[in-house]
PyMOL Python script that loads the backbone (N, CA, C, O; Angstrom):
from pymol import cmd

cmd.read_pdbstr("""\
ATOM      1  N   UNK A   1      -5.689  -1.620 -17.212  1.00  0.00           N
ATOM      2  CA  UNK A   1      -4.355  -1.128 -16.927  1.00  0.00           C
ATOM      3  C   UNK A   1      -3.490  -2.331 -16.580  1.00  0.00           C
ATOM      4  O   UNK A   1      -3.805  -2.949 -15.563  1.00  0.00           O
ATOM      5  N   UNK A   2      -2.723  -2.638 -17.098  1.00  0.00           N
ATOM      6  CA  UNK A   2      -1.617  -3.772 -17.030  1.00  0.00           C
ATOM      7  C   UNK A   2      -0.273  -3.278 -16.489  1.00  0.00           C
ATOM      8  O   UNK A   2       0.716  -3.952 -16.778  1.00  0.00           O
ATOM      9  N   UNK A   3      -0.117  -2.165 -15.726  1.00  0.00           N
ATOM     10  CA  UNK A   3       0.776  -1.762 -15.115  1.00  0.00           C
ATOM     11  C   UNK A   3       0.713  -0.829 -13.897  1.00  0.00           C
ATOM     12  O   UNK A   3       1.585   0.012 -13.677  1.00  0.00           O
ATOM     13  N   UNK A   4      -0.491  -1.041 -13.025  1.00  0.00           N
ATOM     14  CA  UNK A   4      -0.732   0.209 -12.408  1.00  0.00           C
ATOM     15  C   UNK A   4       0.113   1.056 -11.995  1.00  0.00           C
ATOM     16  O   UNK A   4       1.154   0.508 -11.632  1.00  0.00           O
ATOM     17  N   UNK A   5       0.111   2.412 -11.872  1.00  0.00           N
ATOM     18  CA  UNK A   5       0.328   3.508 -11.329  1.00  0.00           C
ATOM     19  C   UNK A   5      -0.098   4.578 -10.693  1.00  0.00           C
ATOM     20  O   UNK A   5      -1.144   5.151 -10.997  1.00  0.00           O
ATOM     21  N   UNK A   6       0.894   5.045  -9.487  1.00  0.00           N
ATOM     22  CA  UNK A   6       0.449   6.224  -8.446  1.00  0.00           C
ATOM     23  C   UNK A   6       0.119   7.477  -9.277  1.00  0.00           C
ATOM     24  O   UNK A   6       0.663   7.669 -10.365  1.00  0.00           O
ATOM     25  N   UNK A   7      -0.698   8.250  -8.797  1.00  0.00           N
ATOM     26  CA  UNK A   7      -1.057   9.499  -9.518  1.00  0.00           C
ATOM     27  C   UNK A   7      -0.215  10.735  -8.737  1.00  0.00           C
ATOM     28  O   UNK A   7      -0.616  11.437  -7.809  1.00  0.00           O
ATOM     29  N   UNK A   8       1.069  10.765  -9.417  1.00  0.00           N
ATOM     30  CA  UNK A   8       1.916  11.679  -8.995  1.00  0.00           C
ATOM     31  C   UNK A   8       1.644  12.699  -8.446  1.00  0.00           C
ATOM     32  O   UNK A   8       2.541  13.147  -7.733  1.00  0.00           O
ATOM     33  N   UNK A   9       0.299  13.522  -8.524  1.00  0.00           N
ATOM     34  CA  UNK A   9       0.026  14.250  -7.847  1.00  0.00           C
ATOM     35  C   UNK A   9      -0.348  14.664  -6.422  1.00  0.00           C
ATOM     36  O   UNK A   9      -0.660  15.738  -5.908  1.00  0.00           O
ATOM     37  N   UNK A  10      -0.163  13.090  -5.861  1.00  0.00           N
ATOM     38  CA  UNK A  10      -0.497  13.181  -4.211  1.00  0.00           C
ATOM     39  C   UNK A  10       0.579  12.884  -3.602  1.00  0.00           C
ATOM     40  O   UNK A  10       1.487  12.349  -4.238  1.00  0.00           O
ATOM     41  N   UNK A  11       0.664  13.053  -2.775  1.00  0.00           N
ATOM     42  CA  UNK A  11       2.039  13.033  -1.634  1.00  0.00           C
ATOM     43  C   UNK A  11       1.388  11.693  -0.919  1.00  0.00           C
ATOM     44  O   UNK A  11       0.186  11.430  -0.972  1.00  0.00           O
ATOM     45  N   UNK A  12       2.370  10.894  -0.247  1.00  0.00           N
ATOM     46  CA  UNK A  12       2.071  10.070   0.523  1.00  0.00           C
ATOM     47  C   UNK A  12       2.836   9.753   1.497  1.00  0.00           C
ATOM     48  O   UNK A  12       3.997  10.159   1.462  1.00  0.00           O
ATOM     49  N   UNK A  13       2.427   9.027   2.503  1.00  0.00           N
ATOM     50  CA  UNK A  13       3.944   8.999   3.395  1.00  0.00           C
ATOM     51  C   UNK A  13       3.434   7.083   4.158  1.00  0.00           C
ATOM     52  O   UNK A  13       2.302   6.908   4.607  1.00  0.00           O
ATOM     53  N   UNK A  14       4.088   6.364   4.149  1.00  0.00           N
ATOM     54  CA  UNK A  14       4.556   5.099   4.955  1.00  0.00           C
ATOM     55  C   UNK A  14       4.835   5.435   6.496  1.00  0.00           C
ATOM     56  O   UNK A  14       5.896   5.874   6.938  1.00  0.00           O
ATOM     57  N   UNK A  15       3.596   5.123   7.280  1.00  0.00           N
ATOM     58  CA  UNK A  15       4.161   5.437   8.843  1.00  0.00           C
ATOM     59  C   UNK A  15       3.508   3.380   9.395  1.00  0.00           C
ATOM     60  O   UNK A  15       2.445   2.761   9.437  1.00  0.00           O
ATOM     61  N   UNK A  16       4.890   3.136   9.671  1.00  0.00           N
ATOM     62  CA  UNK A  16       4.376   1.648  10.271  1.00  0.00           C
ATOM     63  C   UNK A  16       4.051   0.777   9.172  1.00  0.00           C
ATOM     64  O   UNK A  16       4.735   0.686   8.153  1.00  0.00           O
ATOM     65  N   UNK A  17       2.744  -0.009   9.456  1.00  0.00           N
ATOM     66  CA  UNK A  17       1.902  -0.597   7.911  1.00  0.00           C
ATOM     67  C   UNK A  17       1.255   0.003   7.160  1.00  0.00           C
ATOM     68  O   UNK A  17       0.902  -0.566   6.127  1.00  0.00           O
ATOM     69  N   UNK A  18       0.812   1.555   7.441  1.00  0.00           N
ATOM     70  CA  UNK A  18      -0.409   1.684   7.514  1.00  0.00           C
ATOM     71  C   UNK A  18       0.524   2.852   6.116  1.00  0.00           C
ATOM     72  O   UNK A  18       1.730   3.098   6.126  1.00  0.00           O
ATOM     73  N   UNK A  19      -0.375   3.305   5.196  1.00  0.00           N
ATOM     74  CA  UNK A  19      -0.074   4.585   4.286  1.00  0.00           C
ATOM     75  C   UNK A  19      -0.555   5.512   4.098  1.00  0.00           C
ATOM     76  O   UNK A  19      -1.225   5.293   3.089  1.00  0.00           O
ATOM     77  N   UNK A  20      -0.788   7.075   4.556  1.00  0.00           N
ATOM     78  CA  UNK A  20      -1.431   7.870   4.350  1.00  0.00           C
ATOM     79  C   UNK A  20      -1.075   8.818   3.183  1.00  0.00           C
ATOM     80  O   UNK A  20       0.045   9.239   2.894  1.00  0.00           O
ATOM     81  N   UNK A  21      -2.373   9.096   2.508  1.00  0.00           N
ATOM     82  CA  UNK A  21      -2.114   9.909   0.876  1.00  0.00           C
ATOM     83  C   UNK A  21      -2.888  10.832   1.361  1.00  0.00           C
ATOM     84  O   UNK A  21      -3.620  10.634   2.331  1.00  0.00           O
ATOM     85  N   UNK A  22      -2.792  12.089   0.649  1.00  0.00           N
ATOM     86  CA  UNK A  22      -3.187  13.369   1.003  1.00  0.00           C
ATOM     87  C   UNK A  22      -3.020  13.966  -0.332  1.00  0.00           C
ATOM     88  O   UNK A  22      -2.077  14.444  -0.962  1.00  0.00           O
ATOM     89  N   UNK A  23      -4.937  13.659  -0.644  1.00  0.00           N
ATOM     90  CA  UNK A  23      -5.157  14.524  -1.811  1.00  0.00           C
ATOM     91  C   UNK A  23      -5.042  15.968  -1.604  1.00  0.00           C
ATOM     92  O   UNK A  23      -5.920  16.550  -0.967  1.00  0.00           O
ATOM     93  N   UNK A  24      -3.857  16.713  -2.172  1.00  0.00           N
ATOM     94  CA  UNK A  24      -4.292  18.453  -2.012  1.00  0.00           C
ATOM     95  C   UNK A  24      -5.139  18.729  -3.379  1.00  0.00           C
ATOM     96  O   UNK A  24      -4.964  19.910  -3.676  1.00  0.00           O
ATOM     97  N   UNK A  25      -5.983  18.089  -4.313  1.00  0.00           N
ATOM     98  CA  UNK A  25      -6.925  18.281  -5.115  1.00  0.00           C
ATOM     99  C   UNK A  25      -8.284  18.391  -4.373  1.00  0.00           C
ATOM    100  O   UNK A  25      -9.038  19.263  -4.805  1.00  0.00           O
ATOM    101  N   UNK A  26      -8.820  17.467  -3.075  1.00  0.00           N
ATOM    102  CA  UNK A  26      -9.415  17.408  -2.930  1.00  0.00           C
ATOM    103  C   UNK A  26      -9.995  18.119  -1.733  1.00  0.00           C
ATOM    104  O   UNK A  26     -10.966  17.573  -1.209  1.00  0.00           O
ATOM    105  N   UNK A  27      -9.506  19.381  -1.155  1.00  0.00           N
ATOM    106  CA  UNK A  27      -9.233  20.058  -0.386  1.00  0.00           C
ATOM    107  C   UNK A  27      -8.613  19.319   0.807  1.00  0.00           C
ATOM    108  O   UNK A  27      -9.072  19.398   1.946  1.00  0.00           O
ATOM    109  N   UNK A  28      -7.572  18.616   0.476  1.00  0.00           N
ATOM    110  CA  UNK A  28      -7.078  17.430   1.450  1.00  0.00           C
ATOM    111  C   UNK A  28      -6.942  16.894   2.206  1.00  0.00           C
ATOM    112  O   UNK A  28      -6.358  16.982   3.285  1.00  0.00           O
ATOM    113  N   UNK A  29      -8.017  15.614   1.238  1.00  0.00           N
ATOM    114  CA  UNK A  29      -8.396  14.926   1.962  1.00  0.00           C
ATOM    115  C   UNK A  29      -7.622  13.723   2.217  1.00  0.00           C
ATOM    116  O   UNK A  29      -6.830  13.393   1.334  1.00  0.00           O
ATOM    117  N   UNK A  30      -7.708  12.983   3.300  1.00  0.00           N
ATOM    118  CA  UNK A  30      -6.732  12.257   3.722  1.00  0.00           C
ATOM    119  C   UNK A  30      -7.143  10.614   3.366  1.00  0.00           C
ATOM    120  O   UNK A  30      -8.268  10.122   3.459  1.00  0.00           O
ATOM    121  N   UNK A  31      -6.237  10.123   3.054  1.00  0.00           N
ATOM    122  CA  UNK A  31      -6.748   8.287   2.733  1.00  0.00           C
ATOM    123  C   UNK A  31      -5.923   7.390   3.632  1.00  0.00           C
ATOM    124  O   UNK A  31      -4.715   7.255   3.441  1.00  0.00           O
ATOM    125  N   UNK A  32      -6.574   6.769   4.622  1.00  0.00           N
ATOM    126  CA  UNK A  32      -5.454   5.628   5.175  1.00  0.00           C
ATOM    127  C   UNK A  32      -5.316   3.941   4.600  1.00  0.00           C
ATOM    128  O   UNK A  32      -6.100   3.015   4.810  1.00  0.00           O
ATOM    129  N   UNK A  33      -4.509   3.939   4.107  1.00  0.00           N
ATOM    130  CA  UNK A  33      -4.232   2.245   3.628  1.00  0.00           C
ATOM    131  C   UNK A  33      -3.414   1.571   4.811  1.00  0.00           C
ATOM    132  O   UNK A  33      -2.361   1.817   5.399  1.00  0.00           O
ATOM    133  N   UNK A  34      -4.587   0.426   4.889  1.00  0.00           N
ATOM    134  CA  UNK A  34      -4.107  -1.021   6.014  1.00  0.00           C
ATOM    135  C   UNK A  34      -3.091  -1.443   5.275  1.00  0.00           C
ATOM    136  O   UNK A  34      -2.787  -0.927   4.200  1.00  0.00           O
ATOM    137  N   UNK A  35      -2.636  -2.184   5.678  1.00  0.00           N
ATOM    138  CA  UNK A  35      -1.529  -3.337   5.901  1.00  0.00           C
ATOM    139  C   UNK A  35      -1.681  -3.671   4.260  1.00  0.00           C
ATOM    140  O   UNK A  35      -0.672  -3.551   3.564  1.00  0.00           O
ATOM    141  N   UNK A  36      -2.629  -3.984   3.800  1.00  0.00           N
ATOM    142  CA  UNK A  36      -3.114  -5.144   2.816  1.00  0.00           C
ATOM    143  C   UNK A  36      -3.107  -3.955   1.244  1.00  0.00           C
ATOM    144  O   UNK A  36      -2.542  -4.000   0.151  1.00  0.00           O
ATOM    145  N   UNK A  37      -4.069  -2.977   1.925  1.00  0.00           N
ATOM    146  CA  UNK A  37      -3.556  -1.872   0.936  1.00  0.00           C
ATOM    147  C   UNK A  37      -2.445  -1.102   0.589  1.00  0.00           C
ATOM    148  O   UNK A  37      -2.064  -0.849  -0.554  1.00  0.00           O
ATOM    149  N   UNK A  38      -1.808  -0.643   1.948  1.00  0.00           N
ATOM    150  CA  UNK A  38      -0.622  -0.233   0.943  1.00  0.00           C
ATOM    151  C   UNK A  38       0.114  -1.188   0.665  1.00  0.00           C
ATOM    152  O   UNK A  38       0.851  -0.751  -0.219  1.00  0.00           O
ATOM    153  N   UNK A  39       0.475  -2.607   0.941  1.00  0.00           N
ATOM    154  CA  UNK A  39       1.384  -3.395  -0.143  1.00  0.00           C
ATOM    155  C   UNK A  39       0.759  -3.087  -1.522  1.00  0.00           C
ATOM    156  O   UNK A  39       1.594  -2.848  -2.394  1.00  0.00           O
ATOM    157  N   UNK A  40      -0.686  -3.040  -1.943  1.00  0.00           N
ATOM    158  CA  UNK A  40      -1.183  -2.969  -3.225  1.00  0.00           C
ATOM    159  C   UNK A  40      -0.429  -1.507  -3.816  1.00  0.00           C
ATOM    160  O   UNK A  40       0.095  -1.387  -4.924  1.00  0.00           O
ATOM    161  N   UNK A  41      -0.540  -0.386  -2.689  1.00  0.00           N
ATOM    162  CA  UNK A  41      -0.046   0.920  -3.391  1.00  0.00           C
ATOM    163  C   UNK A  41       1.394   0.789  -3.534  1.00  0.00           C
ATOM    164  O   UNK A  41       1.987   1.225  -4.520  1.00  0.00           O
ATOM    165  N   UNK A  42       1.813   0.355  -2.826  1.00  0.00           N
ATOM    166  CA  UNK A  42       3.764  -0.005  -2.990  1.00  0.00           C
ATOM    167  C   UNK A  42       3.940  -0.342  -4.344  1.00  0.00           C
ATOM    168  O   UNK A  42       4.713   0.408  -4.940  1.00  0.00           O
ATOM    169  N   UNK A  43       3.390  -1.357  -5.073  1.00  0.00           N
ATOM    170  CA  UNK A  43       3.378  -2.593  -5.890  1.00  0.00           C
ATOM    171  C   UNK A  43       3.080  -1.629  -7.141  1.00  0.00           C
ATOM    172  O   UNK A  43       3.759  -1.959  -8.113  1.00  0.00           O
ATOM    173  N   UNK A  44       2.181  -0.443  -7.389  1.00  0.00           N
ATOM    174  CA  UNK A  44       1.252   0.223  -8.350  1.00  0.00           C
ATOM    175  C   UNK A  44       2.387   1.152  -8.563  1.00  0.00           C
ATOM    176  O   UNK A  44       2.087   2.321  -8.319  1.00  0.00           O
ATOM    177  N   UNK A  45       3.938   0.905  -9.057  1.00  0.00           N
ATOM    178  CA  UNK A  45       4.918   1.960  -9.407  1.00  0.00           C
ATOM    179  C   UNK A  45       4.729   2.140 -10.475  1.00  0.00           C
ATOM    180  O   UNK A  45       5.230   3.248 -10.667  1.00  0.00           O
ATOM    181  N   UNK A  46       4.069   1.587 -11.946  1.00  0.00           N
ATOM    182  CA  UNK A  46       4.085   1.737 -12.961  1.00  0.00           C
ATOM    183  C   UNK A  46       5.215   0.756 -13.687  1.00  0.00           C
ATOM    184  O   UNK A  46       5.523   0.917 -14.868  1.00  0.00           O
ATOM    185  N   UNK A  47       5.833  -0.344 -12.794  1.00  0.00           N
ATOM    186  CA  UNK A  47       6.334  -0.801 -13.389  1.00  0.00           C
ATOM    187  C   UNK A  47       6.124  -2.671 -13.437  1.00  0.00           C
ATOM    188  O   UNK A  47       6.512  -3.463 -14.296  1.00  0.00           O
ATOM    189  N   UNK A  48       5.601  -2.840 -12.556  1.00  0.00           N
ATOM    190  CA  UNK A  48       4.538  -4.011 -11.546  1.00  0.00           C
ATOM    191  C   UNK A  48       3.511  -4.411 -12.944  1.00  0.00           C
ATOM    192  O   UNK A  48       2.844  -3.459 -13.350  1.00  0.00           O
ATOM    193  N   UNK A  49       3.368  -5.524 -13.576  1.00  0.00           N
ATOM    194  CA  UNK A  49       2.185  -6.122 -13.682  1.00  0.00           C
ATOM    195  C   UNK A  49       1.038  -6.293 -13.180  1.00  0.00           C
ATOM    196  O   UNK A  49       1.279  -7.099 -12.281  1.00  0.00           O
ATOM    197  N   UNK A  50      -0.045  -6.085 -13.149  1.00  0.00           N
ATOM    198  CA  UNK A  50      -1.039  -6.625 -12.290  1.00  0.00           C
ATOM    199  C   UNK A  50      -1.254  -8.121 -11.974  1.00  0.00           C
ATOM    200  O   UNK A  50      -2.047  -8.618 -11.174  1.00  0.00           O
ATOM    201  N   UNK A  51      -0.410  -8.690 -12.745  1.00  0.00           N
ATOM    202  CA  UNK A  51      -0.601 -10.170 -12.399  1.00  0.00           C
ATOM    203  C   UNK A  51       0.701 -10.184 -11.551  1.00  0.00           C
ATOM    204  O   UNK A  51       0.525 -11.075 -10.720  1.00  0.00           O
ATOM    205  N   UNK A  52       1.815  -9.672 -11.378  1.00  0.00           N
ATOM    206  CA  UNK A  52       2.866  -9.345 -10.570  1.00  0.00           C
ATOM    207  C   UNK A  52       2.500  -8.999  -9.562  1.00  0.00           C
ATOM    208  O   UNK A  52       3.402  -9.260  -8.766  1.00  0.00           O
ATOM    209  N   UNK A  53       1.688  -8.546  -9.064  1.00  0.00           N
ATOM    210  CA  UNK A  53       1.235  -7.730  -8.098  1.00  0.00           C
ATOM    211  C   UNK A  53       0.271  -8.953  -7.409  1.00  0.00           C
ATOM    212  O   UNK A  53       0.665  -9.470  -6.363  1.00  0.00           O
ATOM    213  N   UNK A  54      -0.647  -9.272  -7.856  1.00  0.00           N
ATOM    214  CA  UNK A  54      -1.844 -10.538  -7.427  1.00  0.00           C
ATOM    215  C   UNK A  54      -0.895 -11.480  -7.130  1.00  0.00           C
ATOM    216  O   UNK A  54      -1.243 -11.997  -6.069  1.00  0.00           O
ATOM    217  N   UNK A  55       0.288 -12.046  -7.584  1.00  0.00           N
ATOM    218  CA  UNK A  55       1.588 -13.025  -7.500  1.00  0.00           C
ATOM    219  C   UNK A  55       1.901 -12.484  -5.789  1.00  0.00           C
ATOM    220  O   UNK A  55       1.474 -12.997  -4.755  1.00  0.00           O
ATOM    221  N   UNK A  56       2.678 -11.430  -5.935  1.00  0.00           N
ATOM    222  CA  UNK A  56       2.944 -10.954  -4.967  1.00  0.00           C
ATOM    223  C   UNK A  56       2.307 -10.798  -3.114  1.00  0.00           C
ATOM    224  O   UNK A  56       2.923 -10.709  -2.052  1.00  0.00           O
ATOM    225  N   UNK A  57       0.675 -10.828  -3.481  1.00  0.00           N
ATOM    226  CA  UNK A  57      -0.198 -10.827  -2.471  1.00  0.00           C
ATOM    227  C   UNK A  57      -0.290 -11.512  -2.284  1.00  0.00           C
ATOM    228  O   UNK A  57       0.189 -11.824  -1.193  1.00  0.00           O
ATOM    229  N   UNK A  58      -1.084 -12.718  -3.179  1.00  0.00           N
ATOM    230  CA  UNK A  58      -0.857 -14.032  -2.340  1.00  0.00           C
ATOM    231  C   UNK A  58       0.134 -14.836  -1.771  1.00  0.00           C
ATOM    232  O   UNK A  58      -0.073 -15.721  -0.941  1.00  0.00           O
ATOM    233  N   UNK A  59       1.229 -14.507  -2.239  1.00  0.00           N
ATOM    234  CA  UNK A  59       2.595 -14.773  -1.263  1.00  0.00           C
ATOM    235  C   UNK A  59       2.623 -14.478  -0.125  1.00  0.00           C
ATOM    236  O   UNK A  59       3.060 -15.258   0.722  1.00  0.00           O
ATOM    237  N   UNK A  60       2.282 -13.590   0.090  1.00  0.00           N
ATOM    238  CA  UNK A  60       3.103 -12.191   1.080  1.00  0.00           C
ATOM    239  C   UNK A  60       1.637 -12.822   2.195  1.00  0.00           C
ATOM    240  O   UNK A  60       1.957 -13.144   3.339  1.00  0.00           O
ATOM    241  N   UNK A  61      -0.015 -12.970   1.753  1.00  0.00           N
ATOM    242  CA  UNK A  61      -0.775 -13.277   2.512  1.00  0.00           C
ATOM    243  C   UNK A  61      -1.045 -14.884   2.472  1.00  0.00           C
ATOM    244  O   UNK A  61      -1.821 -15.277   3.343  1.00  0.00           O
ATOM    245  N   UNK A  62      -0.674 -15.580   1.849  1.00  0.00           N
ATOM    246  CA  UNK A  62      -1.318 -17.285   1.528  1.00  0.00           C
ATOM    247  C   UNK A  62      -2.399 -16.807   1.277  1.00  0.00           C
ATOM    248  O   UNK A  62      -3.142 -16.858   2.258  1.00  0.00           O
ATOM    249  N   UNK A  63      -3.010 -16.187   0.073  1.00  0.00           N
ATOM    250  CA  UNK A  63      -3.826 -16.168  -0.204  1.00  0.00           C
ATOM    251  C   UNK A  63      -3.811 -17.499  -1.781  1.00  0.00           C
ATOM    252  O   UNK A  63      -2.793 -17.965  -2.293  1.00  0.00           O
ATOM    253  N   UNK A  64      -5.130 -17.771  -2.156  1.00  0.00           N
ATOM    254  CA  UNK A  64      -5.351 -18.391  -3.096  1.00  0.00           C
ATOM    255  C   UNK A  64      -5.455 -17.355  -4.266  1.00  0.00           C
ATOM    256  O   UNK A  64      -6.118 -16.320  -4.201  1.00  0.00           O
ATOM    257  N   UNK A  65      -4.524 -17.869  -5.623  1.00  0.00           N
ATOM    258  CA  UNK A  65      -4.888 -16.675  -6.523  1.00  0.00           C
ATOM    259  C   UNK A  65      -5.827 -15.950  -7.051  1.00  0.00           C
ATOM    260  O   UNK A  65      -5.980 -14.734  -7.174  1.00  0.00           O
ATOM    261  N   UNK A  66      -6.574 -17.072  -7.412  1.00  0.00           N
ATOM    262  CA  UNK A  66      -8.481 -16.503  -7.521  1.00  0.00           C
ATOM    263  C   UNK A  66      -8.758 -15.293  -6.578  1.00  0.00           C
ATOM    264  O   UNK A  66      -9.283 -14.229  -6.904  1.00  0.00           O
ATOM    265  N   UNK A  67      -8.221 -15.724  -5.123  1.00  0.00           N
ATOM    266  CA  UNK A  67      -8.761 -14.886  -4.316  1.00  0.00           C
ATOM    267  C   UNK A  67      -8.060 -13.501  -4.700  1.00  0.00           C
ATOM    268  O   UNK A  67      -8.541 -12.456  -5.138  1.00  0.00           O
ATOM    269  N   UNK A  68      -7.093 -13.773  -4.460  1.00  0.00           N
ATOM    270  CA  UNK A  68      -5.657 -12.295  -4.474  1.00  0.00           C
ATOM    271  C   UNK A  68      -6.012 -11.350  -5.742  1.00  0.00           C
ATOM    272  O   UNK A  68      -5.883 -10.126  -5.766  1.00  0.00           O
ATOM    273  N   UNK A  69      -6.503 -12.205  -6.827  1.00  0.00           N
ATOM    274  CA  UNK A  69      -6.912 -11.475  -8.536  1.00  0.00           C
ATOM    275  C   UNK A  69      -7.794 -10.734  -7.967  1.00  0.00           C
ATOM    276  O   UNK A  69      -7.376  -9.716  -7.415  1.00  0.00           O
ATOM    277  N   UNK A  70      -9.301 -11.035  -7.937  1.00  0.00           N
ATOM    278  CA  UNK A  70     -10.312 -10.808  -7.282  1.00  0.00           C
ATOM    279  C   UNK A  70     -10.012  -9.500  -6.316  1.00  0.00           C
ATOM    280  O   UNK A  70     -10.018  -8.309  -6.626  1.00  0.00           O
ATOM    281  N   UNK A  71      -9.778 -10.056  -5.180  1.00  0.00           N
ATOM    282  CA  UNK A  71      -9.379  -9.185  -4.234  1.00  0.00           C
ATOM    283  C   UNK A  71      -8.667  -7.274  -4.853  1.00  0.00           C
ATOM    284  O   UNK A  71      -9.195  -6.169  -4.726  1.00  0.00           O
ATOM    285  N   UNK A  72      -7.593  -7.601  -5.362  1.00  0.00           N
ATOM    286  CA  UNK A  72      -6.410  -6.668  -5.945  1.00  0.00           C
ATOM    287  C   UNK A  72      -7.722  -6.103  -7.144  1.00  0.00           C
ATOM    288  O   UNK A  72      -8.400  -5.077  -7.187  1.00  0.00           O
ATOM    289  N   UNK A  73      -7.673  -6.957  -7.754  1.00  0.00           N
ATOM    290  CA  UNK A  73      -8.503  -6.236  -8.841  1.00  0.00           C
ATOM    291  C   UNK A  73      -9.865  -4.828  -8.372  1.00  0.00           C
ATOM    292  O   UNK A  73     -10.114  -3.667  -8.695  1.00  0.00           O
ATOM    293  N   UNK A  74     -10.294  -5.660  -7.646  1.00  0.00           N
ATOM    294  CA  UNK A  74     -11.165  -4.364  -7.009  1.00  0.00           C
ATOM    295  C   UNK A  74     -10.601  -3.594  -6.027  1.00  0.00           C
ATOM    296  O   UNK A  74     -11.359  -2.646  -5.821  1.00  0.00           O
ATOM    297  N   UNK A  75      -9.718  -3.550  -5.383  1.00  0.00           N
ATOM    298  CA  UNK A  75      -8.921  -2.555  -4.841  1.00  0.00           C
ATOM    299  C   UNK A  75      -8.581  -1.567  -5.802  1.00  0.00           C
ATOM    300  O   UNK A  75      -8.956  -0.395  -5.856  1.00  0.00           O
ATOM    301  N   UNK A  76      -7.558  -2.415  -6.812  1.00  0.00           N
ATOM    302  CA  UNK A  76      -7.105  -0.970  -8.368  1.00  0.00           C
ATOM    303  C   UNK A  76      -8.265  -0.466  -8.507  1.00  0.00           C
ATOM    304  O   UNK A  76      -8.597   0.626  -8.046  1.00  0.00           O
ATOM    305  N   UNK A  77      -8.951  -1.189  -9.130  1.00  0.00           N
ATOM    306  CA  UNK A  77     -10.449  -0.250  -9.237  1.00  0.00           C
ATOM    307  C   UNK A  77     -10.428   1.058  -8.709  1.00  0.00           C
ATOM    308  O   UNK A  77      -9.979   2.099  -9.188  1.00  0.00           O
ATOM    309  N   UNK A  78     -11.353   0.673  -6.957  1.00  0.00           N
ATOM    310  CA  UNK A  78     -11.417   1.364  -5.911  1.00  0.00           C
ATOM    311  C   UNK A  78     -10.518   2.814  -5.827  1.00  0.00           C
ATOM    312  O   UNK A  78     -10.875   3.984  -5.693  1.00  0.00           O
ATOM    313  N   UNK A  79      -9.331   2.244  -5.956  1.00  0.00           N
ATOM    314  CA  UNK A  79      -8.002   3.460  -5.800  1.00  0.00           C
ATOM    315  C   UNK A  79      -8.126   4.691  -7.100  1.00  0.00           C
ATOM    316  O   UNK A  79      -8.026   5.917  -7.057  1.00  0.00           O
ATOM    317  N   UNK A  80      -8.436   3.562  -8.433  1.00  0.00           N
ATOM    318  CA  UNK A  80      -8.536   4.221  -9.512  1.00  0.00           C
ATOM    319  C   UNK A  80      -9.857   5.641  -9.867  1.00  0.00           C
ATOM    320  O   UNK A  80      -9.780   6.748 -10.400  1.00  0.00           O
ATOM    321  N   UNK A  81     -11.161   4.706  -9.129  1.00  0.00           N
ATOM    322  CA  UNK A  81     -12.257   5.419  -9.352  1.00  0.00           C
ATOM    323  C   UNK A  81     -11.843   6.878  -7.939  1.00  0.00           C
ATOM    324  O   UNK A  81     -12.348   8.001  -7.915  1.00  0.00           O
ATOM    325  N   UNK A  82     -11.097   6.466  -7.224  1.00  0.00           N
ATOM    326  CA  UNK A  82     -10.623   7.833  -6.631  1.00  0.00           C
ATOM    327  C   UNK A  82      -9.900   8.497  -7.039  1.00  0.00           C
ATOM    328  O   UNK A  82      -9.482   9.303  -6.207  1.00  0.00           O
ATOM    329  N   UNK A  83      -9.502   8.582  -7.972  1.00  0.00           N
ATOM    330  CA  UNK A  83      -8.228   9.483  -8.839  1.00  0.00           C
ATOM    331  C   UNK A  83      -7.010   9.267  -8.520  1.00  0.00           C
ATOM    332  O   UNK A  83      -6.012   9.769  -9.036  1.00  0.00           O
ATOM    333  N   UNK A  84      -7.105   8.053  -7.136  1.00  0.00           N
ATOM    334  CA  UNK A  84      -5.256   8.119  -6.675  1.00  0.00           C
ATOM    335  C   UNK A  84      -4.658   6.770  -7.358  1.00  0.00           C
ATOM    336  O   UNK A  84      -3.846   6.200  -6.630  1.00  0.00           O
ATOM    337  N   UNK A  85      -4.918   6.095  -8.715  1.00  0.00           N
ATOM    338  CA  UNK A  85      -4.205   5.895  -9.413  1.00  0.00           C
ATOM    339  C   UNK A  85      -4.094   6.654 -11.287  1.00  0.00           C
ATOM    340  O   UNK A  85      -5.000   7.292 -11.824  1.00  0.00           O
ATOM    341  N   UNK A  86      -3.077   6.400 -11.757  1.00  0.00           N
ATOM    342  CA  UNK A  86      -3.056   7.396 -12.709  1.00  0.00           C
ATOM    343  C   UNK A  86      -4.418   6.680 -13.889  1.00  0.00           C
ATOM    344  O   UNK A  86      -5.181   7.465 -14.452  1.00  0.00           O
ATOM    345  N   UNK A  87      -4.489   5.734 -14.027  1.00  0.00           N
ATOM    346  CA  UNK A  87      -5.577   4.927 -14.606  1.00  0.00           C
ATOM    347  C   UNK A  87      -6.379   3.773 -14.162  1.00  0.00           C
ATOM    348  O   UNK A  87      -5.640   2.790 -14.100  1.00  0.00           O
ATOM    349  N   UNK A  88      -7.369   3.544 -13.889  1.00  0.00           N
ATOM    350  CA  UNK A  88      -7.849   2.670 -13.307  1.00  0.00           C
ATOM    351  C   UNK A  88      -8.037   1.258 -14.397  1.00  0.00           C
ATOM    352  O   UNK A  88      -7.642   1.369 -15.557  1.00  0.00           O
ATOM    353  N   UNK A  89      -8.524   0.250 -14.023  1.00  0.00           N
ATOM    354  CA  UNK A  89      -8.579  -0.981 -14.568  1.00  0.00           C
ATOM    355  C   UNK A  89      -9.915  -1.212 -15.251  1.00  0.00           C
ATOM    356  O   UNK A  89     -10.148  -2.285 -15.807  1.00  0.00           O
TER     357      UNK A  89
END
""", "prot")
cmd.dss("prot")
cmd.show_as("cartoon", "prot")
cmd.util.cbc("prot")
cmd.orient("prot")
């Protein structure tokens, strides 16, 4: 996926850093994203590159890109193999 995206079907809400999604597919169940994750879910509008996005993290953290690719990359994954992105990587 070279553009990730949210899976419109969950509601989510931004309280502080932190992001809570609330699968009502899954008799709803609740997901909390740290600090580190929801910048990744912010970033996954469908309009974001994934290399836009890895750009973006390591900015935002001084991370090294290797690391931030790496890192991000298995997060999309992660998010994806849960159904809360619309396609995974």
């Amino acid at each position: 996926m070279n553009k990730p995206q949210k899976n419109a079907e969950l509601a989510w809400k931004k309280i502080g850093e932190e992001i809570l999604i609330i699968d009502s597919r899954s008799n709803k169940e609740v997901h909390r994203l740290n600090a580190v994750g929801s910048s990744i879910w912010e970033l996954c509008n469908g309009e974001n590159l994934f290399e836009d996005i890895v750009i973006s993290l390591g900015k935002e953290y001084s991370l090294e890109l290797d690391v931030a690719r790496a890192d991000t990359n298995e997060y999309i994954k992660k998010l994806g193999d849960m159904g809360l992105l619309k396609e995974a990587l």
